[in-house]
LUMSE-147066 format. One line per 2 residues: number of its first residue (from 0); their letters; for each residue x, y, z of N, C-alpha, C. Coordinates in Angstrom, 3 decimals. Layout:
! LUMSE-147066
NUM	a	X,Y,Z,X,Y,Z,X,Y,Z | ...
***
This chain:
! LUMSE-147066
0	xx	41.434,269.757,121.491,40.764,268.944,120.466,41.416,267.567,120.325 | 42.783,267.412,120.801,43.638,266.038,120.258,43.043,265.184,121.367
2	xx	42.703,265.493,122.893,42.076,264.690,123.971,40.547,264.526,123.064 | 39.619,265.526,122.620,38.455,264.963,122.482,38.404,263.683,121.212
4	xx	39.342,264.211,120.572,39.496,263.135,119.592,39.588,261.690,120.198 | 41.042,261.726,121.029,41.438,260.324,121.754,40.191,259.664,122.785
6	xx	39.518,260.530,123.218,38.007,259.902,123.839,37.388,259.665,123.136 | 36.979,259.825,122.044,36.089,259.423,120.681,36.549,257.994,120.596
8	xx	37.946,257.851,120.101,38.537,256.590,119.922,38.152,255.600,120.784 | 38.735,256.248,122.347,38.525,255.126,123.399,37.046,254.537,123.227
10	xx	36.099,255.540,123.624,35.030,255.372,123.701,34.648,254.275,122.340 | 34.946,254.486,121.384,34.619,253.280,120.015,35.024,252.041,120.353
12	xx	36.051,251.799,121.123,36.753,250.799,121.305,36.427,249.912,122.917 | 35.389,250.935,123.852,34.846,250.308,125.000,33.894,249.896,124.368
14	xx	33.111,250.715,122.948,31.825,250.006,122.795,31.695,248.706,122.048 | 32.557,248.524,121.281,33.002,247.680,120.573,33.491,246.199,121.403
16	xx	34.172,246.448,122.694,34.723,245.338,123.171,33.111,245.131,124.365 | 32.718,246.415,124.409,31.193,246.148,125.586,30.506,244.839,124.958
18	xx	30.212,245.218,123.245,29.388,244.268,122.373,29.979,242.886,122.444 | 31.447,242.450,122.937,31.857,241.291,122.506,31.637,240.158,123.925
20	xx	31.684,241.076,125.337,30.949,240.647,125.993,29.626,240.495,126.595 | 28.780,241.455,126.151,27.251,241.016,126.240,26.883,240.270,124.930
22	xx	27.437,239.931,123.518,26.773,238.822,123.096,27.770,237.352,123.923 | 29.000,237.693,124.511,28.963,236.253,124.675,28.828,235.866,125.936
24	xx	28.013,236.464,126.729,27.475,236.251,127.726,25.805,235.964,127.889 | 25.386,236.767,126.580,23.656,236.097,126.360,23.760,235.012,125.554
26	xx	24.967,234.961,125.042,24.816,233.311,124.062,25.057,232.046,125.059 | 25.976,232.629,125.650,26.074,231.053,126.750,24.959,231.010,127.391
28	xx	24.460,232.157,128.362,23.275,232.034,128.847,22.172,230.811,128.107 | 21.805,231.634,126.815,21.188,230.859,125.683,21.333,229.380,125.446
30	xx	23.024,228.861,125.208,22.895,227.848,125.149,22.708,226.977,126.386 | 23.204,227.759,127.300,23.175,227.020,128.748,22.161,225.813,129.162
32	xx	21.281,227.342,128.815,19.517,226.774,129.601,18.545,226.701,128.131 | 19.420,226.264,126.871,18.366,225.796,125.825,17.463,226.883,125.348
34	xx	17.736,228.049,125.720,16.962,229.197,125.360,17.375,229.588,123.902 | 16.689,229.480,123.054,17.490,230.249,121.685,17.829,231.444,121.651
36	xx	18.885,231.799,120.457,19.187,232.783,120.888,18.345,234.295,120.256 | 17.870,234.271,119.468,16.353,234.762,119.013,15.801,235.006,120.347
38	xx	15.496,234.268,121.029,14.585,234.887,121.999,15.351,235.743,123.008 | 16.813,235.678,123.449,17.494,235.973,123.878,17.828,237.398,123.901
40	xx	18.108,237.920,122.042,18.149,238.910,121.472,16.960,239.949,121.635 | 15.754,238.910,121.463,14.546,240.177,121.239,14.231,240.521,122.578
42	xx	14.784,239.648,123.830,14.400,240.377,125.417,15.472,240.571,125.768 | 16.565,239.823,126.655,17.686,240.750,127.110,18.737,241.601,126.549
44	xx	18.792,240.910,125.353,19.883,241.822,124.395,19.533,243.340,124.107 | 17.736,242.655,123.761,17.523,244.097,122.881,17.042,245.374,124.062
46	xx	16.594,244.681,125.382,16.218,245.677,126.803,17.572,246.199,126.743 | 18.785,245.488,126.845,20.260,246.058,127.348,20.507,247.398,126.565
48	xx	20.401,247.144,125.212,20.799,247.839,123.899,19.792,249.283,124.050 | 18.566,248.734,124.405,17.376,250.209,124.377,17.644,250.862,125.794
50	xx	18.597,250.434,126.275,18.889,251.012,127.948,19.064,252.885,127.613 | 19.716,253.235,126.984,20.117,254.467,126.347,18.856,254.743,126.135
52	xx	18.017,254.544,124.959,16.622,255.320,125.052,15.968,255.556,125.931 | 15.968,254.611,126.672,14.707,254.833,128.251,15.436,255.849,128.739
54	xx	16.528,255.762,129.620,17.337,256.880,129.989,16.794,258.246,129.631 | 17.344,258.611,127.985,17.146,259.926,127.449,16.176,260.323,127.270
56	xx	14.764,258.941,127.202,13.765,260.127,127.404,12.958,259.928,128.094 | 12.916,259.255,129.490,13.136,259.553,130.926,13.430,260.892,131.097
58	xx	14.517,261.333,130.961,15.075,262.478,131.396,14.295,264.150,130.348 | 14.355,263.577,129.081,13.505,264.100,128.029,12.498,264.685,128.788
60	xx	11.345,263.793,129.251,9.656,263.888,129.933,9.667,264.644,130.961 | 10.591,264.514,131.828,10.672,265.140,132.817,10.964,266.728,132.734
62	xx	11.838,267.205,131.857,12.317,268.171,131.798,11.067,268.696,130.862 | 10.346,267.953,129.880,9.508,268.570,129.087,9.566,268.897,127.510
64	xx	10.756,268.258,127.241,11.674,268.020,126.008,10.660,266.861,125.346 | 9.577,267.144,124.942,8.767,265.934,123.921,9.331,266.015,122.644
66	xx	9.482,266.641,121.909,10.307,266.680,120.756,11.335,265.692,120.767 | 12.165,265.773,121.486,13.193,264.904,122.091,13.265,263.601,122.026
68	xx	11.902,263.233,122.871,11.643,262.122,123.510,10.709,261.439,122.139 | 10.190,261.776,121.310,9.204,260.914,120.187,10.458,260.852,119.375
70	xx	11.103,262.063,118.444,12.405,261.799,117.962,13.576,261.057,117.971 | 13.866,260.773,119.438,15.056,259.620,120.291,14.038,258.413,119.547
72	xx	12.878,258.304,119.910,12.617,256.424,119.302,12.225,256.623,118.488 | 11.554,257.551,117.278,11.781,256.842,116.231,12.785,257.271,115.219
74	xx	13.584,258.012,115.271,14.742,258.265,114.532,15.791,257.233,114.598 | 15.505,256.359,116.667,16.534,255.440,116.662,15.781,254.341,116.029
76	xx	14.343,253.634,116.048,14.176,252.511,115.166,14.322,252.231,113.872 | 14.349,253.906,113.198,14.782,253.936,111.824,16.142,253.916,111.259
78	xx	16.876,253.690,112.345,18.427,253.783,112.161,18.752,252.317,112.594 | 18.023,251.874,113.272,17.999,250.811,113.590,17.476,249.854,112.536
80	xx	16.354,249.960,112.053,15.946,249.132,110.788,17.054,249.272,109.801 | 17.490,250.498,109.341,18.132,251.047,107.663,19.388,250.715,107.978
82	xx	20.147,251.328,108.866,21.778,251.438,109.420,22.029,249.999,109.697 | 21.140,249.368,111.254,21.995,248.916,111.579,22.076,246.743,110.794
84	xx	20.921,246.828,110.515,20.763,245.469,109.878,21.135,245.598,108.546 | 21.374,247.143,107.897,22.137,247.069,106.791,23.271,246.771,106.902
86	xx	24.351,247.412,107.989,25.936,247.082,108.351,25.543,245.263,108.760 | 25.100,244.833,109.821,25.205,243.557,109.871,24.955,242.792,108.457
88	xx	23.757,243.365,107.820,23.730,241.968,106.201,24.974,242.166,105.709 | 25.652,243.709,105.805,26.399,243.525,104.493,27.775,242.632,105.457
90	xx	28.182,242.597,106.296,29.036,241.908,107.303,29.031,240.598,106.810 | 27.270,240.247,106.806,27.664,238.478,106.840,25.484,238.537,106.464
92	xx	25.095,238.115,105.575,24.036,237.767,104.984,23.103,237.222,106.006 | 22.426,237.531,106.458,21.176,237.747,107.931,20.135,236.247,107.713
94	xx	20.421,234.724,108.203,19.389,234.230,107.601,18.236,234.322,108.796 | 16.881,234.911,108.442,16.113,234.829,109.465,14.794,233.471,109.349
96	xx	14.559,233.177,110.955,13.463,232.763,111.230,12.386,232.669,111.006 | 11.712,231.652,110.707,10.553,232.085,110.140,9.314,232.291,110.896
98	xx	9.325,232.296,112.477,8.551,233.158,112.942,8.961,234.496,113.430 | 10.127,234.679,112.810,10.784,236.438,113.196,9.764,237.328,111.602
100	xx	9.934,236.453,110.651,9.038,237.296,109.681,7.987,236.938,109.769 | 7.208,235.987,110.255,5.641,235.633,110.366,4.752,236.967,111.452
102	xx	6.119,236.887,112.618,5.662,237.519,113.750,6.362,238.928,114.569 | 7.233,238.634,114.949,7.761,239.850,115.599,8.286,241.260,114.520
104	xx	8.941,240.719,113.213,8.807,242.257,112.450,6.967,242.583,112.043 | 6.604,241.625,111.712,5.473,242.604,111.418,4.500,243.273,112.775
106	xx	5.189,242.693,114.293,4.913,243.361,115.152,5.559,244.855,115.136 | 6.454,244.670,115.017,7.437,245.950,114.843,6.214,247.428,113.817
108	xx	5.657,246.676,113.256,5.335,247.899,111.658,3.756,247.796,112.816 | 3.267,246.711,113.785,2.066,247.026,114.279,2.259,248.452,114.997
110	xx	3.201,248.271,115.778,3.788,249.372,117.089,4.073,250.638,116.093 | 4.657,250.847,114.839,4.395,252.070,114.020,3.047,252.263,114.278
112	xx	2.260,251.571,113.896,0.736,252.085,112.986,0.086,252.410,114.471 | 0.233,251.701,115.542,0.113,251.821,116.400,-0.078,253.205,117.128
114	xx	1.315,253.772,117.473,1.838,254.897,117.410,1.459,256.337,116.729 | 1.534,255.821,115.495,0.720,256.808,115.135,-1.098,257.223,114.983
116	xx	-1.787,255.900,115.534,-3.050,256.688,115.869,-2.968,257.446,116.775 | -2.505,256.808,117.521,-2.563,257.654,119.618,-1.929,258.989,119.352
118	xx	-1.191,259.236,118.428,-0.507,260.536,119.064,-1.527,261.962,118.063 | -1.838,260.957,117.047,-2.410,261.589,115.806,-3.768,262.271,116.544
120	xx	-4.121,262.826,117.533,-5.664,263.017,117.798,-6.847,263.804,117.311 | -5.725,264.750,116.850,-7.016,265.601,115.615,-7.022,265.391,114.574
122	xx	-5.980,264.232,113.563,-6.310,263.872,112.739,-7.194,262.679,112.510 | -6.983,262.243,113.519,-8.039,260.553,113.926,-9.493,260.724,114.604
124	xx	-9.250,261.629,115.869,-9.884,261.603,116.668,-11.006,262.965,116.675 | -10.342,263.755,116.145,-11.043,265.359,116.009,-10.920,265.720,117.084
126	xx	-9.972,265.761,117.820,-9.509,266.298,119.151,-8.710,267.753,119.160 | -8.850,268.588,120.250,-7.963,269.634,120.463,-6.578,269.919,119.938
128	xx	-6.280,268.658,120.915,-4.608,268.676,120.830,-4.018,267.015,120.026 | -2.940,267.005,119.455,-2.144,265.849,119.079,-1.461,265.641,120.812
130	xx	-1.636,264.475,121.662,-0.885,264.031,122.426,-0.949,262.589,122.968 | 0.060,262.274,123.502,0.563,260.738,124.132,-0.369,261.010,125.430
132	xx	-1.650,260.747,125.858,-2.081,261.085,127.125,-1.206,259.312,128.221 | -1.987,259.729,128.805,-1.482,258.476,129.999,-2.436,257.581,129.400
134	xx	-3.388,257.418,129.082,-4.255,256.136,128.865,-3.263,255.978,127.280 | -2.888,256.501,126.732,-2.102,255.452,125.256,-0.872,255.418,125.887
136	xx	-0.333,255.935,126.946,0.865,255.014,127.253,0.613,253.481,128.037 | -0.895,253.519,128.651,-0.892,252.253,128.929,-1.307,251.458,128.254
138	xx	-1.832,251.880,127.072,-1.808,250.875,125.641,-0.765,250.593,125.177 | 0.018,251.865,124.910,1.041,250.854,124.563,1.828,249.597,125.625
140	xx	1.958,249.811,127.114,2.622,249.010,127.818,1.558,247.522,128.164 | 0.402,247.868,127.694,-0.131,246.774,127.522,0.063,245.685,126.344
142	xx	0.423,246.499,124.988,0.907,246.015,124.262,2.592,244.866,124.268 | 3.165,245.727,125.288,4.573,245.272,125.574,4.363,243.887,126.753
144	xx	3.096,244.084,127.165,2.894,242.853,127.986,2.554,241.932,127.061 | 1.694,241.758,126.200,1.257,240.989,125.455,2.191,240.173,124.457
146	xx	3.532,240.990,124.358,4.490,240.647,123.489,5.654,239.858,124.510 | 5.598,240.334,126.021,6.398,239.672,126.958,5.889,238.318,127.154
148	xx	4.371,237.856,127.129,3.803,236.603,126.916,3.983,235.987,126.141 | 3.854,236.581,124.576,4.534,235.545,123.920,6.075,235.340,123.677
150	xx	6.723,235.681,124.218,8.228,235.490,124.424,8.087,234.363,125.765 | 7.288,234.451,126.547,7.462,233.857,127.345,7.106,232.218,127.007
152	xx	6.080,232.244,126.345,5.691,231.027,126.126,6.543,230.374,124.608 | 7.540,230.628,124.248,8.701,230.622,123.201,9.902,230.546,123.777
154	xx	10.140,231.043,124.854,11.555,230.822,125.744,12.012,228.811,125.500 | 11.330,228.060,125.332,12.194,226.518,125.155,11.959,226.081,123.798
156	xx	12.262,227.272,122.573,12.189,226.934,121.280,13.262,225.572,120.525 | 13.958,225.026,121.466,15.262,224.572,121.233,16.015,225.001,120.685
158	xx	16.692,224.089,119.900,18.453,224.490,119.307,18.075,225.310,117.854 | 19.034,226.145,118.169,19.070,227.316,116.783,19.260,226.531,115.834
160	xx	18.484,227.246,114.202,18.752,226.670,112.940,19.677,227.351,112.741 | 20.353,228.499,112.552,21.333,229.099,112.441,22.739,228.621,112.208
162	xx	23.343,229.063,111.512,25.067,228.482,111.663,25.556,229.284,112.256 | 26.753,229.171,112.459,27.814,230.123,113.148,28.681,229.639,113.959
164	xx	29.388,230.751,114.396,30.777,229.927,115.334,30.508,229.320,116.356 | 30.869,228.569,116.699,30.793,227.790,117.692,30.688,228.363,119.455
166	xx	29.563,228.199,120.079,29.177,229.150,121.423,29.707,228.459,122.713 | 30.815,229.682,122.938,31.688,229.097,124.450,30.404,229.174,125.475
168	xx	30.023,227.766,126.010,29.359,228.344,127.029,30.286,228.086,128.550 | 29.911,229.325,129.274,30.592,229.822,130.720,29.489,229.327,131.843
170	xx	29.919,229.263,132.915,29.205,228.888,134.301,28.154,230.403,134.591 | 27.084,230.072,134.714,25.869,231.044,134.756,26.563,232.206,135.756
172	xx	27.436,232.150,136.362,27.507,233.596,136.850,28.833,234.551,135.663 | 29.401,233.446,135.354,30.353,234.565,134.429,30.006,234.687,133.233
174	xx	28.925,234.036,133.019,27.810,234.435,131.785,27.121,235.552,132.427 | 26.732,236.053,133.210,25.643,236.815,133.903,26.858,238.492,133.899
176	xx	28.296,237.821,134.573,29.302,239.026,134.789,29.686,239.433,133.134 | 29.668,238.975,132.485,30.223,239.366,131.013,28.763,239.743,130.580
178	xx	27.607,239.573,130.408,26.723,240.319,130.036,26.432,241.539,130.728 | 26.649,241.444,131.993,26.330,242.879,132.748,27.677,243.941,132.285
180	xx	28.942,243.235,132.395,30.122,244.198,132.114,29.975,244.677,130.445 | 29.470,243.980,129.605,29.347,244.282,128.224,28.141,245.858,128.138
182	xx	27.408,245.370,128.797,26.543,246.443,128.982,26.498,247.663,129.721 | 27.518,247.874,131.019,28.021,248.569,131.129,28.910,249.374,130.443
184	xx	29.744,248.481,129.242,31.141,248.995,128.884,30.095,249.802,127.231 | 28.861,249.276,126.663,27.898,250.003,126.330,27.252,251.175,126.212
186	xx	27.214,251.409,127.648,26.470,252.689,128.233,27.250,253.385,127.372 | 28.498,252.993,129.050,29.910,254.375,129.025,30.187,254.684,128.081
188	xx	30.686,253.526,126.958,31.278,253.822,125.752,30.611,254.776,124.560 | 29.312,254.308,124.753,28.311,255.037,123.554,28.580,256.429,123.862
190	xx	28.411,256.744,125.751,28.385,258.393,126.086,29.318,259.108,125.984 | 30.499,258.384,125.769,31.737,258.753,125.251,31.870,259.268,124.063
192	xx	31.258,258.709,123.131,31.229,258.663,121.614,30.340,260.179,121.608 | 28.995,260.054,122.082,27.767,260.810,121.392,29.217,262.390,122.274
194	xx	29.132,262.361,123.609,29.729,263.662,124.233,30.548,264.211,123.466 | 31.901,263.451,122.777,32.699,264.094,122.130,32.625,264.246,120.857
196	xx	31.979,263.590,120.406,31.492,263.890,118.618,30.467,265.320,118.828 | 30.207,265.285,120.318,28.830,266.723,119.812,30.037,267.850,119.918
198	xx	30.992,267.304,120.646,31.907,268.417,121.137,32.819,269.132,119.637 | 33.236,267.721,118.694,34.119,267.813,117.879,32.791,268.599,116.629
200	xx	31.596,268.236,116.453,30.727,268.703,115.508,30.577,270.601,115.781 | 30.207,270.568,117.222,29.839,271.846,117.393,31.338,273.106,117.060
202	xx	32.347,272.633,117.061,34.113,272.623,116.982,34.096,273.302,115.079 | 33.165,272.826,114.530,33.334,272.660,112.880,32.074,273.122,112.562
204	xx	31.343,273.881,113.568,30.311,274.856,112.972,29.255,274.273,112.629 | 28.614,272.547,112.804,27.586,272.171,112.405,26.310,272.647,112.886
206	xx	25.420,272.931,112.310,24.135,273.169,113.337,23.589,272.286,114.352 | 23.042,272.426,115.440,21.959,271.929,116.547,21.217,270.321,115.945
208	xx	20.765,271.305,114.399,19.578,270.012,113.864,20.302,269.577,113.333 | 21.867,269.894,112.601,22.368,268.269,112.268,22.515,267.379,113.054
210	xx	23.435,268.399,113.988,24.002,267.395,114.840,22.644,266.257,115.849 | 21.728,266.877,115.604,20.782,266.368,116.245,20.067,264.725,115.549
212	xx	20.321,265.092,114.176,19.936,264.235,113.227,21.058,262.721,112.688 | 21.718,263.673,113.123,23.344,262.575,112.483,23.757,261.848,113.875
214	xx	24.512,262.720,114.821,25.319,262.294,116.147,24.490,261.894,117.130 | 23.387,262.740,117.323,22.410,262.766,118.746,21.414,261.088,118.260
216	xx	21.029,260.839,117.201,20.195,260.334,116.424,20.599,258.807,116.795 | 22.283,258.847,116.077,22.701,257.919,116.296,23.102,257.547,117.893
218	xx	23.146,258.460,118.669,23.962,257.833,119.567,23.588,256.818,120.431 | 22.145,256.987,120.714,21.888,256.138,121.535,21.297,254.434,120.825
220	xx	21.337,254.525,119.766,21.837,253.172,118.339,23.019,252.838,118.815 | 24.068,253.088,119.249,25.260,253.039,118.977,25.307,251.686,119.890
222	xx	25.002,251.072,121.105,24.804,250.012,121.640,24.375,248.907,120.497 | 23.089,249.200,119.803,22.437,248.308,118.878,23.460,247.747,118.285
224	xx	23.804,248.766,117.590,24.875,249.003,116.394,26.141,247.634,116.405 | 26.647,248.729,117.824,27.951,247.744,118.071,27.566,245.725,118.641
226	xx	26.715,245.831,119.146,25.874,244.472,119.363,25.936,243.843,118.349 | 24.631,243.888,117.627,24.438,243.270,116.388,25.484,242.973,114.804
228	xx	26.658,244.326,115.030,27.294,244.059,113.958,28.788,242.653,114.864 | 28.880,242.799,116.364,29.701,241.985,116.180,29.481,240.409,116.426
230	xx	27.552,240.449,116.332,27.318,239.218,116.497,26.799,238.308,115.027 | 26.893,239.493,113.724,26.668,239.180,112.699,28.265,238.917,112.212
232	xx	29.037,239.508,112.518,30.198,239.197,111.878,30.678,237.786,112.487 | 29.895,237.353,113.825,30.834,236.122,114.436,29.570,234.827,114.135
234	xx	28.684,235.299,113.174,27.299,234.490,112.261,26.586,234.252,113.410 | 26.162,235.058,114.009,25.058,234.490,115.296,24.020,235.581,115.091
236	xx	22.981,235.385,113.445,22.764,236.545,113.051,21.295,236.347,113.546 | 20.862,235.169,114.669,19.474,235.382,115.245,19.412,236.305,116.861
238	xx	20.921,236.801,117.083,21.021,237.600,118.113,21.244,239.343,117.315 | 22.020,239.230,116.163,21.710,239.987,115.304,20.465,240.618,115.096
240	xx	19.447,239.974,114.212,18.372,240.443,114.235,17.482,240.470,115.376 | 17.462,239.344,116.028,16.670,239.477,117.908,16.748,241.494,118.435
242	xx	17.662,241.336,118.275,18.411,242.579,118.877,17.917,243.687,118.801 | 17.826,243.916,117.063,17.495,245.454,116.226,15.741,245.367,116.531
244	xx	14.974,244.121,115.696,13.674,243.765,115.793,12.828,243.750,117.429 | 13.696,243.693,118.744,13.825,243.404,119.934,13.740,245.258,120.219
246	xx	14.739,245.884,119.805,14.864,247.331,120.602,13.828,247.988,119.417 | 13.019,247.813,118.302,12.045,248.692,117.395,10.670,248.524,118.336
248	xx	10.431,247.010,118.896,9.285,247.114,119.432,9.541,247.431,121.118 | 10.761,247.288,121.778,10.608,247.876,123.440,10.879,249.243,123.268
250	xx	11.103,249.776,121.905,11.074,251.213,122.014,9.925,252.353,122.029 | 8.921,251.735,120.895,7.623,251.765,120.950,6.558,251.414,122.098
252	xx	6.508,250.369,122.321,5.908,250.028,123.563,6.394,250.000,125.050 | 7.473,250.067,125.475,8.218,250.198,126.467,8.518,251.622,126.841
254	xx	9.428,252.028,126.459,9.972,253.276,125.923,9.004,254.810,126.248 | 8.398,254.699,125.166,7.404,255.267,125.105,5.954,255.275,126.144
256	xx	5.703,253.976,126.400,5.253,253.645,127.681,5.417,254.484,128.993 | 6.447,254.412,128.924,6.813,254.763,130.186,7.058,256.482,129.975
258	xx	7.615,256.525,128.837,7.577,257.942,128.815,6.037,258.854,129.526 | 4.937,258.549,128.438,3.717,258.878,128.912,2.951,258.804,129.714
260	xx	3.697,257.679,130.767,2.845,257.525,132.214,3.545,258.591,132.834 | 4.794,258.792,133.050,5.304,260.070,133.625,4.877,261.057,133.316
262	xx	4.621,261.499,132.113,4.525,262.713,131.715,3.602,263.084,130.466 | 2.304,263.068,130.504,1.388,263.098,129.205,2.094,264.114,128.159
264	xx	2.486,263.691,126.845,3.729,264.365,126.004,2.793,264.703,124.257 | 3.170,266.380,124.362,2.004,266.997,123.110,3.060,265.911,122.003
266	xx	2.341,266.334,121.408,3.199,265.656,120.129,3.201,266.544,118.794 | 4.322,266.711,117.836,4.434,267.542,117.101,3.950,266.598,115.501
268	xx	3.192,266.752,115.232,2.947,266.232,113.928,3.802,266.791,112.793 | 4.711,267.199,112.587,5.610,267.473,111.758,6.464,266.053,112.216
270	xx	6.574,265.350,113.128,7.857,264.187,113.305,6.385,262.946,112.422 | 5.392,263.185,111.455,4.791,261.856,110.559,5.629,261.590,109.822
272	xx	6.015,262.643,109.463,7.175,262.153,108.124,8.084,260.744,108.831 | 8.521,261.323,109.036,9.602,260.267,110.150,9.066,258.946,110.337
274	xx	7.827,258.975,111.208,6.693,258.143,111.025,6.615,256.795,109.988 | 6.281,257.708,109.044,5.730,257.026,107.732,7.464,256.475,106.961
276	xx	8.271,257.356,107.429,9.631,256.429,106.755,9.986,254.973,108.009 | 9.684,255.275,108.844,9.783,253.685,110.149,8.895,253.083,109.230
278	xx	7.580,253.411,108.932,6.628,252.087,108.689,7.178,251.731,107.021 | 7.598,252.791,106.211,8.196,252.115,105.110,9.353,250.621,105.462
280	xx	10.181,251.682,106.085,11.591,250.751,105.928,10.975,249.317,106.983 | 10.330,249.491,107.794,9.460,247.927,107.983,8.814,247.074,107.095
282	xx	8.212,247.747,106.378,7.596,246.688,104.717,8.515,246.808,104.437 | 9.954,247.695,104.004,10.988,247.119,103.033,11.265,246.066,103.429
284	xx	11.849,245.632,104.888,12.554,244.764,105.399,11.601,243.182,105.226 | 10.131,243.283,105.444,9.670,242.534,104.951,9.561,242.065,103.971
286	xx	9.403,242.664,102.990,9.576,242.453,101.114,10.664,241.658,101.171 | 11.822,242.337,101.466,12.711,241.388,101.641,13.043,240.131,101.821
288	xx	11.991,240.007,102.774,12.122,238.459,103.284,11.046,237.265,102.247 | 11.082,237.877,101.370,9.611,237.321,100.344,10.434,237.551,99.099
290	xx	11.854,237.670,99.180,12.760,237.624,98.165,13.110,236.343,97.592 | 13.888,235.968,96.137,14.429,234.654,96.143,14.828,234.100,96.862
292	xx	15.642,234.705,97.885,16.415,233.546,99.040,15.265,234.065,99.988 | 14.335,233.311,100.537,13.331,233.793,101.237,13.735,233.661,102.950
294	xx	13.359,234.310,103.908,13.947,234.591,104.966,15.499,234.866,105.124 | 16.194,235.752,104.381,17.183,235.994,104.348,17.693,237.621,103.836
296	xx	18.395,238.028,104.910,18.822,239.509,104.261,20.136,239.413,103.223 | 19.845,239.600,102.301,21.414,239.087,101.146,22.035,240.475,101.370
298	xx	23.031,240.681,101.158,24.182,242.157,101.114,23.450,242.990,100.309 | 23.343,242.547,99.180,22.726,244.062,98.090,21.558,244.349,98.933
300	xx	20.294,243.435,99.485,19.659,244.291,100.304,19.552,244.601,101.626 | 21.022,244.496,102.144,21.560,245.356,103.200,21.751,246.645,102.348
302	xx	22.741,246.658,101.278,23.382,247.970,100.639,22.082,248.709,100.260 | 20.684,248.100,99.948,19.748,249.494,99.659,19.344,249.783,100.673
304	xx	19.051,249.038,102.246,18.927,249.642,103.020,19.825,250.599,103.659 | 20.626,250.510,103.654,21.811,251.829,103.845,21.665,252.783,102.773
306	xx	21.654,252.723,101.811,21.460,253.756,101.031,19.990,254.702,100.754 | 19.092,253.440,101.423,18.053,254.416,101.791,17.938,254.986,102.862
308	xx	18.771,255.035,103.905,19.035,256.172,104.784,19.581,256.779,104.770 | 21.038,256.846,103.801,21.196,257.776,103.381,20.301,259.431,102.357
310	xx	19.668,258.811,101.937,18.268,259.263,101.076,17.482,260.068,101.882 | 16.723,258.855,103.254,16.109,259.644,104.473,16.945,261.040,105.264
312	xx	18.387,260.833,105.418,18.835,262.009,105.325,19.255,263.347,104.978 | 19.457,263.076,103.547,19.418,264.329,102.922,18.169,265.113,102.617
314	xx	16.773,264.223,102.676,15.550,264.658,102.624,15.386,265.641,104.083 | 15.756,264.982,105.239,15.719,265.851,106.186,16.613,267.534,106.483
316	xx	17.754,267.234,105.823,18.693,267.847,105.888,18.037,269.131,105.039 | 17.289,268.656,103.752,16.956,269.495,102.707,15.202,270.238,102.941
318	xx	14.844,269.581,104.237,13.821,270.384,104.978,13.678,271.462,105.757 | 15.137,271.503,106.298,15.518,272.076,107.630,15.263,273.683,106.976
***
């Protein structure tokens, strides 16, 4: 147990230093070539960060694990909305863009509502079965094209409004080697974390569905996580939010995408609940931004978003 412990550690501490070189390797990038870093966040940061989801449920589809595979994204966008932009506001106060709230979060709450027609089929459709067939996974990846266009045509937004520390920029290949090594040190580190925490949970008698809900839930967040909180703490909070807002919609449309072209996936309508708490904590986050300090996450509403996942958890916990 004293080794699984000390891999826990390590592993916190590859993911942690992974995050310090993939943001400062997409920020130079960013400033390099005039790319903001908003746009930066919501495509390479946030593809790097959702690398873990595709993976697990890739592997999920194949094996036949759908439960798995709808659960992995949206348990992680909801941890991702509540957790992880709650730890970054409360770090350092989130000021956002004002086409990040005009446009890409309320894309985010589209890809919920989204989501849940396609899978919903006998409640929508009066169909047999609830499932992801192959034709709504290519809705959704059509969707993810449509959102890659407009990123594309936004890539020369110029210079960030944002404050923050000041961005070392590096020569495009050791910008390119520190984003790839950050993301590597990502992977490893996260699988480090989720392996031995399941090891140390299962050690202390937790059940399957906690651990499934708490450790498994989080783990593949744990990239997001470590990303965004150390690019909010160093005020570069449009790679911050790029990031979280970036991996809610390639998780949905990407993600999932791809899941269902591989593998047409039933779907359990008991995971709406879940559902309907993603599309909440998306209007929360919006409300938010329609607050006194308008486009801005202030700490106290970081602290209710954390505390409303805490909330979302014990509700689950108290289902089981």
């Amino acid at each position: 147990m004293v080794l699984t412990f000390i891999l826990l550690l390590v592993g916190f501490v590859i993911l942690v230093k992974g995050a310090d070189f993939l943001v400062d390797g997409a920020a130079s990038i960013a400033k390099k070539y005039n790319i903001s870093n908003l746009v930066i966040g919501l495509t390479v940061v946030a593809f790097g960060t959702s690398t873990p989801e595709l993976l697990v449920n890739i592997m999920s589809s194949v094996k036949g694990y759908n439960d798995a595979a709808f659960g992995n994204v949206i348990g992680s966008n909801i941890l991702n909305l509540l957790v992880i932009l709650g730890i970054s506001g409360v770090i350092y106060p989130l000021v956002v863009q004002r086409k990040t709230v005009s446009f890409e979060v309320p894309l985010s709450l589209v890809a919920a509502i989204l989501l849940f027609i396609l899978v919903n089929d006998v409640l929508i459709f009066d169909a047999n079965e609830d499932i992801l067939s192959r034709i709504d996974a290519l809705i959704l990846l059509l969707f993810f094209g449509l959102f890659m266009v407009y990123i594309a045509r936004t890539m020369k937004s110029g210079p960030d409004v944002n404050e923050g520390e000041a961005i070392k920029v590096y020569s495009t290949w050791l910008s390119v080697l520190y984003f790839v090594l950050g993301l590597a040190m990502l992977v490893g580190g996260g699988s480090l974390v989720v392996d031995n925490a399941v090891t140390i949970a299962r050690q202390y008698g937790l059940s399957e569905k906690i651990i499934g809900l708490t450790i498994l839930a989080a783990g593949t967040s744990l990239p997001e996580l470590a990303t965004s909180a150390v690019a909010a703490y160093r005020k570069q909070a449009d790679i911050a939010i790029g990031n979280v807002v970036g991996s809610c919609i390639f998780n949905i449309f990407l993600v999932l995408g791809i899941t269902g072209l591989i593998n047409p996936a039933p779907y359990n309508v008991v995971l709406n609940f879940d559902l309907y708490v993603l599309g909440a904590s998306t209007v929360l986050l919006m409300i938010f931004m329609f607050t006194i300090n308008q486009r801005k996450l202030d700490r106290w509403e970081a602290l209710m978003m954390l505390i409303g996942y805490v909330a979302y958890t014990i509700v689950l916990i108290g289902m089981e």
